[in-house]
Structures are given as structure tokens and as C-alpha cells.
C-alpha positions as a LaTeX table, in Angstrom:
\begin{tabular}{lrrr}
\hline
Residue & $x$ (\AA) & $y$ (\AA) & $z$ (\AA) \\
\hline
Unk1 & $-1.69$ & $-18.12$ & 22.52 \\
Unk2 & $-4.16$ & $-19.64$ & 20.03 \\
Unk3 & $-4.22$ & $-18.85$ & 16.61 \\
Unk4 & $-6.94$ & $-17.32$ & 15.12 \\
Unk5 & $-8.56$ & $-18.37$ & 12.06 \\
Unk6 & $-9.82$ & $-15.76$ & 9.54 \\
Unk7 & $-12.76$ & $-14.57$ & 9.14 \\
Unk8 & $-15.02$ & $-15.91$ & 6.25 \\
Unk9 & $-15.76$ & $-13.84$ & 3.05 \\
Unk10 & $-18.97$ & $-11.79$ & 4.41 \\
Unk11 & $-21.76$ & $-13.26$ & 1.94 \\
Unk12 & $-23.50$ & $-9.38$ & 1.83 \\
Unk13 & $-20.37$ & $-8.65$ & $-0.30$ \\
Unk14 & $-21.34$ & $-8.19$ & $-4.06$ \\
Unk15 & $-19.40$ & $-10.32$ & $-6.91$ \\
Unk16 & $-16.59$ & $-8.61$ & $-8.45$ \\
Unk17 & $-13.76$ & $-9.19$ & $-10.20$ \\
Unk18 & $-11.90$ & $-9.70$ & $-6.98$ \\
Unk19 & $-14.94$ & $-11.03$ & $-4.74$ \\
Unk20 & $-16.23$ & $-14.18$ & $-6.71$ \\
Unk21 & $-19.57$ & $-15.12$ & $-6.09$ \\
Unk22 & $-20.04$ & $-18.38$ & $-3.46$ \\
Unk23 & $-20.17$ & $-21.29$ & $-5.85$ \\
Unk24 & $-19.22$ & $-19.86$ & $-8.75$ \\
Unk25 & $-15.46$ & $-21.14$ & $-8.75$ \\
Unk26 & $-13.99$ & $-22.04$ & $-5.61$ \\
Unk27 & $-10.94$ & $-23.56$ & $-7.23$ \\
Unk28 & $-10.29$ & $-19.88$ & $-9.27$ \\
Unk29 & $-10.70$ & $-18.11$ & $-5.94$ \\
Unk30 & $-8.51$ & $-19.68$ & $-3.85$ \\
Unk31 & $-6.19$ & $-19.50$ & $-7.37$ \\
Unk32 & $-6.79$ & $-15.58$ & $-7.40$ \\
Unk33 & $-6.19$ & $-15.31$ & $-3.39$ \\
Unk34 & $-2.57$ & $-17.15$ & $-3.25$ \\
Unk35 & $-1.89$ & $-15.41$ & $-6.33$ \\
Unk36 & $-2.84$ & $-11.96$ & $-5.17$ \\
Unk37 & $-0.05$ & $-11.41$ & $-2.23$ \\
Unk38 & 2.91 & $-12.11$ & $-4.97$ \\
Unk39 & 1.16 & $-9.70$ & $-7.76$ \\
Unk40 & 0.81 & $-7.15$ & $-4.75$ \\
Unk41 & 4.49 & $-6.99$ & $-3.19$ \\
Unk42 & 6.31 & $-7.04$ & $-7.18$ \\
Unk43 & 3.44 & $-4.06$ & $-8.42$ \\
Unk44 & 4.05 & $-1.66$ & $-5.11$ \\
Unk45 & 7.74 & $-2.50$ & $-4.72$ \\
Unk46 & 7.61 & $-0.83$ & $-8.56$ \\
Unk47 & 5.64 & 2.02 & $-7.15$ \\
Unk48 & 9.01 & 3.16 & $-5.29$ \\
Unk49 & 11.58 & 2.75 & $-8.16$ \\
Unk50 & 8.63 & 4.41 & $-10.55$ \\
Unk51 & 7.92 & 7.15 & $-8.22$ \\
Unk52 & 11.93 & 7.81 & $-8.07$ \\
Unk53 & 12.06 & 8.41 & $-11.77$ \\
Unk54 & 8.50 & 10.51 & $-11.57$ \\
Unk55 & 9.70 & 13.19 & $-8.95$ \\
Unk56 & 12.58 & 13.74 & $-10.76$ \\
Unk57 & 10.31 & 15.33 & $-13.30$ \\
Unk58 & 7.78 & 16.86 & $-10.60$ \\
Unk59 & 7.27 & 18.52 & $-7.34$ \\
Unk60 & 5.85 & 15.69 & $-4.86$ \\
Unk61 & 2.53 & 17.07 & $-4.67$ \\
Unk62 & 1.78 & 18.08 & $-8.54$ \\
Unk63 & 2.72 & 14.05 & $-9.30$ \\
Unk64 & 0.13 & 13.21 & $-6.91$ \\
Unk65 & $-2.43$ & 15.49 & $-8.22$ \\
Unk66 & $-1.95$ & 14.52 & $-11.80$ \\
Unk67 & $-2.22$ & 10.93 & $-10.71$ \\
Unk68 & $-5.14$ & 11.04 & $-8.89$ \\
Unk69 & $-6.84$ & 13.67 & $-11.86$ \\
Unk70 & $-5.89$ & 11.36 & $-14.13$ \\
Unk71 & $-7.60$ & 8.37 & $-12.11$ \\
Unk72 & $-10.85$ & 10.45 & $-11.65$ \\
Unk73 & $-11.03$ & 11.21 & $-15.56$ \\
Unk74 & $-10.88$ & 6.83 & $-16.43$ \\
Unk75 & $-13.19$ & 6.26 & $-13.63$ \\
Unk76 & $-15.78$ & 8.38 & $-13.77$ \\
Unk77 & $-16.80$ & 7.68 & $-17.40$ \\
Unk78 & $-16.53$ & 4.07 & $-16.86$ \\
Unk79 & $-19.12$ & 4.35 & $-13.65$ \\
Unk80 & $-21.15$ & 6.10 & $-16.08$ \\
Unk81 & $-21.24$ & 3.16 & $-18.31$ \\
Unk82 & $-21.32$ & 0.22 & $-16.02$ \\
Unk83 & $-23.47$ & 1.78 & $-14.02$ \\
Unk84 & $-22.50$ & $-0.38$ & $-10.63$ \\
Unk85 & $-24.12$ & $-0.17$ & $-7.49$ \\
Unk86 & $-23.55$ & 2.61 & $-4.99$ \\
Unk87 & $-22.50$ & 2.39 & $-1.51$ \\
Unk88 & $-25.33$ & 2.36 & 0.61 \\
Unk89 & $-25.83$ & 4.76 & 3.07 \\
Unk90 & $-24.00$ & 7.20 & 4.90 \\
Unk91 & $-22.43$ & 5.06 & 6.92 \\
Unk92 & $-20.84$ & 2.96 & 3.73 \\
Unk93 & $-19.98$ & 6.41 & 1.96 \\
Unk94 & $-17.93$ & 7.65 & 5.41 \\
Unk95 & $-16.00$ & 4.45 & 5.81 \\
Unk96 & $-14.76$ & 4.23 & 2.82 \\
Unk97 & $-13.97$ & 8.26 & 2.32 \\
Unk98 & $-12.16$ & 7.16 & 5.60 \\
Unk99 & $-9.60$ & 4.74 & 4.14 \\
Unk100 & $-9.30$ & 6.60 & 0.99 \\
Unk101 & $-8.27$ & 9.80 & 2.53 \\
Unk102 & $-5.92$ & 7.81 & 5.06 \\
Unk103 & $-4.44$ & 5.79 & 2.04 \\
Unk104 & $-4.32$ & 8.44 & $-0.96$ \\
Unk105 & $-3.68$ & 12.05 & 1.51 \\
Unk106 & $-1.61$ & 10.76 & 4.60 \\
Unk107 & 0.14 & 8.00 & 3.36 \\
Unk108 & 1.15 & 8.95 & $-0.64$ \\
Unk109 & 1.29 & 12.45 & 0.76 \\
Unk110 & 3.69 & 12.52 & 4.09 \\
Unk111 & 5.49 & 9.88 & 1.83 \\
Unk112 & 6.28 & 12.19 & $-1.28$ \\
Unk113 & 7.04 & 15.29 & 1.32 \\
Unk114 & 9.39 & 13.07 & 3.66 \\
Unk115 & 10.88 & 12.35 & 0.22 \\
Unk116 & 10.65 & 16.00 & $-1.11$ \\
Unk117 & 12.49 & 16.85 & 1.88 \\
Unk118 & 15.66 & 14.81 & 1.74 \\
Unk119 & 14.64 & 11.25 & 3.11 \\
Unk120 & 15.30 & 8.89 & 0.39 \\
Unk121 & 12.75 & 6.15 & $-1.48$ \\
Unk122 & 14.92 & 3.35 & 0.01 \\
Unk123 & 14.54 & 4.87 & 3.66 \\
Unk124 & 10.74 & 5.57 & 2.84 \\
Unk125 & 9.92 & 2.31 & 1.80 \\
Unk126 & 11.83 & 0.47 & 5.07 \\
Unk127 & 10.11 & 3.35 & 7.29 \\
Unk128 & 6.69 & 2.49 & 5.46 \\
Unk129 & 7.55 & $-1.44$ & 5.56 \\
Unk130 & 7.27 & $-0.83$ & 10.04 \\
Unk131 & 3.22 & $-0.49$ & 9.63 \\
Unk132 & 2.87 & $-4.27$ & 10.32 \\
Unk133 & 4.05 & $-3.47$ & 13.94 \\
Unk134 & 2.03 & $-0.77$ & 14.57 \\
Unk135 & $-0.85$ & $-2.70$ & 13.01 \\
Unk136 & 0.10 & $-5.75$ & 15.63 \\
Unk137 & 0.36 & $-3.75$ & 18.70 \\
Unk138 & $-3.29$ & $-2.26$ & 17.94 \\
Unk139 & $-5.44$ & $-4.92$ & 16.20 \\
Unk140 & $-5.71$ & $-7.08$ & 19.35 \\
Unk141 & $-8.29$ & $-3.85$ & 20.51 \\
Unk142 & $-9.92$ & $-2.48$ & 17.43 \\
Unk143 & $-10.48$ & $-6.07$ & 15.71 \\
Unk144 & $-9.77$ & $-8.16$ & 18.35 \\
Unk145 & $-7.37$ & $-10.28$ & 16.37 \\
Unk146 & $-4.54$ & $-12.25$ & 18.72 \\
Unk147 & $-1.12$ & $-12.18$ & 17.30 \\
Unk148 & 0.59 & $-15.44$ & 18.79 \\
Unk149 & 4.48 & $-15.41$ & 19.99 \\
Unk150 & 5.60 & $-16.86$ & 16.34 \\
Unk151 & 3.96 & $-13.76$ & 14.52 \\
Unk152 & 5.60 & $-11.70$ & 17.17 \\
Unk153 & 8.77 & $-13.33$ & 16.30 \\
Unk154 & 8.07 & $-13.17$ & 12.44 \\
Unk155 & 7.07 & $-9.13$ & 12.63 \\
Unk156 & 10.52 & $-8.93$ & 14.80 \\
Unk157 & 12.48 & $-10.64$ & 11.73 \\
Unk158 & 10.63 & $-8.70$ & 8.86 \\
Unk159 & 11.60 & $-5.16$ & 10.54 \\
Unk160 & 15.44 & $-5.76$ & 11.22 \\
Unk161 & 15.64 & $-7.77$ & 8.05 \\
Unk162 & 13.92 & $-4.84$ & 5.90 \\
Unk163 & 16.23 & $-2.64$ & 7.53 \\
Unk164 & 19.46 & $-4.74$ & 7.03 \\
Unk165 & 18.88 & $-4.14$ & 3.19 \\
Unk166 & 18.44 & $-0.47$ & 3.19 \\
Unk167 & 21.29 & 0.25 & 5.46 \\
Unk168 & 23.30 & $-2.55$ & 3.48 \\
Unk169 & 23.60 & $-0.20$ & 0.26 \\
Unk170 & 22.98 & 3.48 & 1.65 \\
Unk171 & 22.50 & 3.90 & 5.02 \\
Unk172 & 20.21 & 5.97 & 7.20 \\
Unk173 & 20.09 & 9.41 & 5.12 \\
Unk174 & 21.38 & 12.66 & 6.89 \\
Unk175 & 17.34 & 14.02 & 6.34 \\
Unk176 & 15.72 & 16.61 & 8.24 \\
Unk177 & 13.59 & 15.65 & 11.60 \\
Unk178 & 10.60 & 16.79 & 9.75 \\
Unk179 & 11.20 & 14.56 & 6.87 \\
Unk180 & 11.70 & 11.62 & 8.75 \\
Unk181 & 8.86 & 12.31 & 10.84 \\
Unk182 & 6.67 & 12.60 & 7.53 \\
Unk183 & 7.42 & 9.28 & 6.55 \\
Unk184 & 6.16 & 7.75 & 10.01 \\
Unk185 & 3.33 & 9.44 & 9.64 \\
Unk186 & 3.20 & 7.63 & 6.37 \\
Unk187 & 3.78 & 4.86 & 7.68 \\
Unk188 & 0.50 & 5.58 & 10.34 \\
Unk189 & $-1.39$ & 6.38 & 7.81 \\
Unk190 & $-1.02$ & 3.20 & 6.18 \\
Unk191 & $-1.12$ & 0.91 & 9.37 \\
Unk192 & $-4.76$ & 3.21 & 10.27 \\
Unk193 & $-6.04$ & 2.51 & 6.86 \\
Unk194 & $-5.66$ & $-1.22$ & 7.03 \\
Unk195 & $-7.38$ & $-1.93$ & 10.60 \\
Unk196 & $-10.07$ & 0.80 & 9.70 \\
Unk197 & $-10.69$ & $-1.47$ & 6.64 \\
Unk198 & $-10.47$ & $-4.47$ & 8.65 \\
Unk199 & $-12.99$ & $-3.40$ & 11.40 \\
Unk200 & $-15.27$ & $-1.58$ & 9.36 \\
Unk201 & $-15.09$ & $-3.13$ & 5.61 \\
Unk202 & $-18.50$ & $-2.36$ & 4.35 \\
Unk203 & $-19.81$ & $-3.84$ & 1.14 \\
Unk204 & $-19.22$ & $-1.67$ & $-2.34$ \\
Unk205 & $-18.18$ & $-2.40$ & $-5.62$ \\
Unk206 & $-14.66$ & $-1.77$ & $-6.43$ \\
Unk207 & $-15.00$ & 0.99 & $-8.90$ \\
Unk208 & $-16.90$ & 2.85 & $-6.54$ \\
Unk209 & $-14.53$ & 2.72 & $-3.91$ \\
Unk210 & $-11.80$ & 3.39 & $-6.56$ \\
Unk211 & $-13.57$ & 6.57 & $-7.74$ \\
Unk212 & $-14.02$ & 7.62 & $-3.50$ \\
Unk213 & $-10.86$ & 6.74 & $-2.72$ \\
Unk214 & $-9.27$ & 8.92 & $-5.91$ \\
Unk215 & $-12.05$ & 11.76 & $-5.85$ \\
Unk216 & $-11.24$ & 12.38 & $-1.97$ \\
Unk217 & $-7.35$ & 12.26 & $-2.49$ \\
Unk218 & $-7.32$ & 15.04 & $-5.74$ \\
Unk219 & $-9.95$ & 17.17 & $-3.33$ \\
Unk220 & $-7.03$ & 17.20 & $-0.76$ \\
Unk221 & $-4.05$ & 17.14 & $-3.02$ \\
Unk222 & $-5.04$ & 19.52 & $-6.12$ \\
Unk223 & $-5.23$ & 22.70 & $-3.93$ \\
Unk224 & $-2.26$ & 21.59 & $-2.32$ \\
Unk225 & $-0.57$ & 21.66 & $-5.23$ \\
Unk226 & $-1.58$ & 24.56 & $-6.92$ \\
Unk227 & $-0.89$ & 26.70 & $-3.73$ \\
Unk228 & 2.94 & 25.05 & $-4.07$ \\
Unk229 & 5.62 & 25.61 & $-6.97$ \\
Unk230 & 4.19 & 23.59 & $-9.53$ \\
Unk231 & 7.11 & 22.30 & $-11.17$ \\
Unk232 & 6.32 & 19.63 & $-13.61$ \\
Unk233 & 8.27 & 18.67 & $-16.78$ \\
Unk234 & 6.17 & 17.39 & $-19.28$ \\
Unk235 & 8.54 & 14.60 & $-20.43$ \\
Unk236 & 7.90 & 11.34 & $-21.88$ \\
Unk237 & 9.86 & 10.34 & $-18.06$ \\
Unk238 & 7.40 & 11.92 & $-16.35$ \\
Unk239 & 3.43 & 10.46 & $-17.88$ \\
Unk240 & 5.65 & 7.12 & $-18.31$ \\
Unk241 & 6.07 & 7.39 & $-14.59$ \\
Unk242 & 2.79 & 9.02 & $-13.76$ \\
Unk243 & 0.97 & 6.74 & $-15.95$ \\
Unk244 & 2.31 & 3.38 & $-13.57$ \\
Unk245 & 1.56 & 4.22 & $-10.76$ \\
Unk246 & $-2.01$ & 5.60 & $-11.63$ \\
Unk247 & $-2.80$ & 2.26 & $-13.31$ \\
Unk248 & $-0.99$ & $-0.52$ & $-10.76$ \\
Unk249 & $-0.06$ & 1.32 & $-8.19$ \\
Unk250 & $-3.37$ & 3.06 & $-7.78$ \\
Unk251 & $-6.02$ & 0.97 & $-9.28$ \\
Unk252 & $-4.62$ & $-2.60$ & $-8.81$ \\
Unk253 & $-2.61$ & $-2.68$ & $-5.98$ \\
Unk254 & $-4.88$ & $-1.23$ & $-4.33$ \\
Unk255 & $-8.04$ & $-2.86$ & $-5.26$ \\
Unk256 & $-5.47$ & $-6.68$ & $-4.36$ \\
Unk257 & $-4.78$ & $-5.08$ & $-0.62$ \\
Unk258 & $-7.90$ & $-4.32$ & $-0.12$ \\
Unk259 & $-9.61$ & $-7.72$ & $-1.64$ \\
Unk260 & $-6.80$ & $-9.21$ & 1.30 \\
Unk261 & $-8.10$ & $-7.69$ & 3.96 \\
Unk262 & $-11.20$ & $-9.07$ & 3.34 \\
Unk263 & $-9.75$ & $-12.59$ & 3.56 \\
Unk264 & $-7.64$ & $-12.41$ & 6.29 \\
Unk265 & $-6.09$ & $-11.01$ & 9.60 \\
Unk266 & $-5.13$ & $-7.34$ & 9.32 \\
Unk267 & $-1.39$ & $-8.41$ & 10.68 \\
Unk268 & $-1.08$ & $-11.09$ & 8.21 \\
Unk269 & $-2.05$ & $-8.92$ & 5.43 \\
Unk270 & $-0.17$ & $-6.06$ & 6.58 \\
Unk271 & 3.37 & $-7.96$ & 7.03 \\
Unk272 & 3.80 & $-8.69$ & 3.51 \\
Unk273 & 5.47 & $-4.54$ & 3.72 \\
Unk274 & 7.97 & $-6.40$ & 4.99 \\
Unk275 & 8.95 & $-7.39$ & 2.06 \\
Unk276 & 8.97 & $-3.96$ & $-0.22$ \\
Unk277 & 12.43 & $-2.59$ & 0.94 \\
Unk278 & 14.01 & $-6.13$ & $-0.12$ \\
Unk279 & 12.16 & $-6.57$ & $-3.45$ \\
Unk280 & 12.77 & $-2.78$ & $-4.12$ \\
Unk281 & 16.37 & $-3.34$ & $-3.99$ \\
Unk282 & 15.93 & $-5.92$ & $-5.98$ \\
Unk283 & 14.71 & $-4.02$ & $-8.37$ \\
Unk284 & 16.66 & $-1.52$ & $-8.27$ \\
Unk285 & 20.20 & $-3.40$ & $-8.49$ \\
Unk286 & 18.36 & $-5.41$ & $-11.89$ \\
Unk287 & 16.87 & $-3.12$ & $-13.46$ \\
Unk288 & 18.73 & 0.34 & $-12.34$ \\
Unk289 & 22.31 & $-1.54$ & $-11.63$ \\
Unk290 & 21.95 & $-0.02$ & $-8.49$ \\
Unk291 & 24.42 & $-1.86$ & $-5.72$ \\
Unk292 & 23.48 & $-4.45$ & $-2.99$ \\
Unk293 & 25.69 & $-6.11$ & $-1.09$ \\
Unk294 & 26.01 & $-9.38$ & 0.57 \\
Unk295 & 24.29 & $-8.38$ & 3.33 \\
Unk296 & 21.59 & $-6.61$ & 1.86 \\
Unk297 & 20.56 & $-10.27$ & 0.29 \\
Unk298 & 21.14 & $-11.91$ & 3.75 \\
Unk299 & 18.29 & $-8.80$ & 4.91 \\
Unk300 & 16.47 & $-10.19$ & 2.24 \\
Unk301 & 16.11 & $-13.68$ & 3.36 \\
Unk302 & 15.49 & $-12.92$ & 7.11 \\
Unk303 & 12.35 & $-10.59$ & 5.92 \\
Unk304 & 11.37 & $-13.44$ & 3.89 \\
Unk305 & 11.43 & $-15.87$ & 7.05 \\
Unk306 & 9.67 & $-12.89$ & 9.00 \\
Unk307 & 6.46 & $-12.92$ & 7.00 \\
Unk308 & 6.75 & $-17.08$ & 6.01 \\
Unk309 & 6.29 & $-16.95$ & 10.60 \\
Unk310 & 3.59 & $-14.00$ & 10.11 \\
Unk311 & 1.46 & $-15.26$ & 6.91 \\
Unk312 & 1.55 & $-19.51$ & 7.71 \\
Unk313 & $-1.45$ & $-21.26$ & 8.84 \\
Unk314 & $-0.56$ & $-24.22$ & 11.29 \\
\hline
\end{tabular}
């Protein structure tokens, strides 16, 4: 089966910090685009060991409403002052509520209650790291994108080698149905939110879509939160943790996955979860001391190969 280019940047997209204007640097574009994948993977495999040390300090769903309250109270006076342009239309305003609430609510959300619940963040993150496959099964019909028998292969060698590594220094955890069913529909959540951005990426600048995306997800999550137990310790642990992921997590990671998606196939993009489990562990055994044994790094290398057959252009 052929392989299918990507599609070019669409020209009706403003300039932004991560959508250069044509012309006006091709050389630091391409520069920022290989650069972007690598910052992505190391800043939301962090996300996992950060959000580890944060719940230990809060209930799931208070973290995620201080996060995103915090988010909402940096971006709203900096709209104020930049004064950037707003979506337009309805239409603009919907899609990107859309990925926002699929992103921030359903994925963060069934993610911190799968975890709440008993799964652990290793398990999470492997469960999470499975979107590429939904996202390969389904792009062919929403964005018509062709996944040839190599990126079947490579999505094939990302999944068992992801999994190889969690089950290398845990194991499957003795969780709940529920739980484990919250974390696929994570996982959904996730895979939805990347081919909705694919077929329907309208143009905005980032700091609106930042201050959507954030707005719609403490709308949804604050209630939920104050309707729950409320346990937060107000540690230097916890705003360390909180603090991390509101700034990389939230604000940078996402704004680099969604930048992207705007540059190339939805299962390309979306295969480089392949590799969160394995750097997590990573991580995690250099920075925790946590454990990983020889065949954890073996998982390692075959997700690596996995997403080298996914992401490479012939």
C-alpha cells in the first residue's frame, strides 16, 4: 500500500511561536519540527513520574482542578495583554472546545480515577501508550490516511514492546474492572482527540486554544471536585508537582502535540506514546532508583524500532 505523504502546513494558519510564518525561516522550522517529537516524549513521560508524587498529596480530581485553575489564572491575564486573535466563528470555538474537553476531562480525568482506583501510573501510561492503534484502525475513515503493512508492523512492535517494560518491573496490577476500564477510556479519549484535531484543525492562536482547552476542563473538573473529598495537602510536594505539570505538561506539551498534528499523519504523530511507558521507566529507575530489568530495556528497544517503522519517511 502506498505511503502517504503529509499534508502541507495550511497557509490560513496564523504565525506563532510554533507555526512560523512561510518564508520567514525554513531552516528554524524544520529545526523546531525534528526537535519537537524528542522535547514532547521526555516532558509527558515526566508528567507520569510528576503526577505520582502529586496524588500522593491530593485526591485525583482536586490536582486536576488546581492545575487547570491555576492555568486559567496565567492565561487569562496574558490574553488580556497580548490581545491575540480569537477563533472565528462558531464552528472554530466548537472544535476546539471539542479536543479540549476530550484531552483535559476524558483523558487526564479517567486517567487520575483509573489511578485513584488502584491501577498504577506504570499500567496507565502502557494502557494510554495503545491510542496509536486505535488511532490506526480509524484514521483510514475519518482522515482518510492509509497506514501501509510496515506501520502496521511498527504499531505491532511499539504495543508489545511498551508492554514488555511495564510487566518487566511490576506486572499487570490486581486493579478493579472499573479502574482498568477508566484508563481505556483514557486511552479513547486521547486517540478521539488526536483524529478530531487531525480532521478538523481549524486555525487559532495558541493561547487561545490554551485558555479553551483549560477553561472547558476546570468547568468539568472544579464541580467534580468540590462534590468529592477534597483532600489536598498543601506541601511544598504537592505545588512542586502541581506546578509541572500545569507549565509542561499542560501548556507545552500540549501546545508541541498539537503543532504535530498539524505537520503530519495522525498515526505517525500518535505512535510516539509508544514510547512513554519505556522513557517513564527510565525515569523512574534514574531518578527514583526504581528497578528495571533486563528485559524491561530489551521492551525498550523493540518500542523504539516500533515507532523508527511508524514515524520514517521512505
Amino acid at each position: 500500500m502506498p505511503h502517504v505523504a503529509p499534508k502541507a502546513p495550511d497557509a490560513s494558519v496564523p504565525a506563532t511561536p510554533l507555526t512560523p510564518r512561510a518564508g520567514a525561516g525554513a531552516g528554524g522550522a524544520d529545526l523546531l519540527a525534528a526537535l519537537a517529537p524528542a522535547v514532547f516524549l521526555v516532558l509527558w513521560a515526566l508528567g507520569f513520574v510528576v503526577a505520582k508524587i502529586g496524588l500522593a498529596h491530593a485526591d485525583p480530581l482536586s490536582f486536576l482542578a488546581i492545575r487547570y485553575l491555576i492555568l486559567v489564572a496565567v492565561l487569562v491575564p496574558v490574553v488580556a495583554v497580548l490581545r491575540p486573535p480569537m477563533p472565528r466563528g462558531a464552528r472554530a470555538w466548537g472544535h476546539i472546545a471539542m479536543v479540549g474537553f476530550l484531552i483535559q476531562v476524558v483523558y487526564f480525568g479517567a486517567a487520575y480515577a483509573g489511578m485513584a482506583m488502584g491501577v498504577s501510573a506504570g499500567v496507565a501510561a502502557v494502557i494510554g501508550s495503545t491510542q496509536p492503534l486505535a488511532v490506526a484502525l480509524a484514521a483510514p475513515a475519518l482522515t482518510g490516511e492509509r497506514i501501509a503493512a510496515r506501520g502496521w508492523l511498527g504499531l505491532a512492535l511499539g504495543a508489545g514492546g511498551s508492554l514488555a517494560v511495564v510487566l518487566s518491573g511490576r506486572g499487570l496490577d490486581a486493579a478493579p474492572p472499573v479502574a482498568v476500564l477508566a484508563c481505556v477510556v483514557s486511552m479513547l479519549g486521547m486517540a478521539a482527540a488526536t483524529l478530531w484535531q487531525r480532521r478538523f484543525a481549524v486555525p487559532a492562536h495558541p493561547l487561545w486554544v490554551n485558555l479553551i482547552h483549560f477553561g472547558l476542563g476546570s468547568a468539568v473538573i472544579g464541580p467534580a471536585a468540590l462534590a468529592g473529598p477534597l483532600q489536598v495537602d498543601w506541601t511544598p510536594g504537592f505545588w512542586g508537582a502541581v506546578l509541572w505539570v500545569s507549565i509542561t505538561n499542560s501548556l507545552v506539551s500540549i501546545s508541541i502535540l498539537l503543532f504535530l498534528l498539524k505537520r503530519s499523519e495522525a498515526a505517525r504523530v500518535s505512535a510516539l506514546f509508544y514510547l512513554v511507558p519505556p522513557l517513564a521507566a527510565v525515569i523512574g529507575w534514574a531518578a527514583l532508583g526504581e528497578s528495571l530489568a533486563l528485559a524491561g530495556w530489551a521492551g525498550i528497544a523493540v518500542a523504539a524500532a516500533g515507532v523508527w517503522l511508524v514515524s520514517a519517511r521512505r
